[in-house]
C-alpha positions as CSV (number, residue, x, y, z in Angstrom):
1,X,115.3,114.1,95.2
2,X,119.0,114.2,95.3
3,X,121.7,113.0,93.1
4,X,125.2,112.5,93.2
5,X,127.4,113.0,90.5
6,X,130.2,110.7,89.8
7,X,133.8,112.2,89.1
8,X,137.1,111.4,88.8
9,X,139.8,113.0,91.4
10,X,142.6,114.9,89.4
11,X,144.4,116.8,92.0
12,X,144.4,116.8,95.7
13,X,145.2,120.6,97.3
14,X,144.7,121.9,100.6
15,X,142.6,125.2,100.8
16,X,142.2,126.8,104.4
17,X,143.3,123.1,105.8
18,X,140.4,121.3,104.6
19,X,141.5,118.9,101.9
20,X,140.1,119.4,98.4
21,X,140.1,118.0,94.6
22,X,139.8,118.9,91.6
23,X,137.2,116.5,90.3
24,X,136.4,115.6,86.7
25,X,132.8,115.3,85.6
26,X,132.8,114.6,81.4
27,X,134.1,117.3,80.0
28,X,134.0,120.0,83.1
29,X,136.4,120.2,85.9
30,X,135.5,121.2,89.2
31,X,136.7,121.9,92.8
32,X,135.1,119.3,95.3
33,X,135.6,119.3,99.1
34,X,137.1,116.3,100.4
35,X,136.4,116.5,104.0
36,X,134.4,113.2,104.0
37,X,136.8,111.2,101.9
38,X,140.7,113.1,102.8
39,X,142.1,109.6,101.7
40,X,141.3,110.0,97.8
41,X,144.0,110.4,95.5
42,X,144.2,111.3,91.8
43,X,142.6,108.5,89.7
44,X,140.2,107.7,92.3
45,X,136.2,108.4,91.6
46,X,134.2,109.7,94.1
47,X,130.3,110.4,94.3
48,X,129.7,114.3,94.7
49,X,126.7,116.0,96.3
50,X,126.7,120.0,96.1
51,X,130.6,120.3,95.9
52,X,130.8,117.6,98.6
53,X,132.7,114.0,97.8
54,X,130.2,111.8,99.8
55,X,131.0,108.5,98.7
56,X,134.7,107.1,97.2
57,X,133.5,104.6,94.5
58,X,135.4,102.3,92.2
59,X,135.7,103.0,88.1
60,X,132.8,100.9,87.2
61,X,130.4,102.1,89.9
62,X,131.2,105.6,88.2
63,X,130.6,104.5,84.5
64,X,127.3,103.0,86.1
65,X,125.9,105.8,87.5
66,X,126.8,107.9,84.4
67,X,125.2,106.2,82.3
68,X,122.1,106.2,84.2
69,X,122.3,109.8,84.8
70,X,122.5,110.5,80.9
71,X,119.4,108.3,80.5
72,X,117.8,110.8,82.7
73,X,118.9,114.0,81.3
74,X,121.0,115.2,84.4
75,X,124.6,114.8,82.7
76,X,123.6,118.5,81.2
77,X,124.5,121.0,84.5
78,X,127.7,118.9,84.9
79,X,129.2,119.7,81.9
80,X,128.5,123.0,81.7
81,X,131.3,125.4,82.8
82,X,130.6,127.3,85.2
């Protein structure tokens, strides 16, 4: 099974003309390909798959999915620097 992480976007960059964030996941920040989702801006939450923004998703949606991912133990590898 796979899951995807909600995060919120807090900076857009460009790195070797792909676009890119730096996505916020709890407490740990994290670099996130954009390639799917180039339209995102900061203060926008998207759903992220193995450094991959696969889905843009509204504030809500991302406190949702949060929750449910703490009720099943997988908030852990997200906040842990890396």
């Amino acid at each position: 099974m796979c899951l995807g992480i909600p995060g919120e976007v807090t900076a857009v960059l460009e790195r070797d003309g792909l676009p890119f964030g730096e996505v916020r996941f709890g407490d740990v920040t994290r670099e996130v390909c954009l390639t799917c989702h180039p339209d995102v801006v900061p203060g926008d939450f998207v759903l992220v798959h193995v450094g991959l923004a696969i889905a843009k998703i509204d504030r809500a949606e991302a406190a949702r999915a949060w929750q449910v991912l703490q009720q099943l133990g997988q908030t852990a590898e997200a906040r842990r620097p890396r």
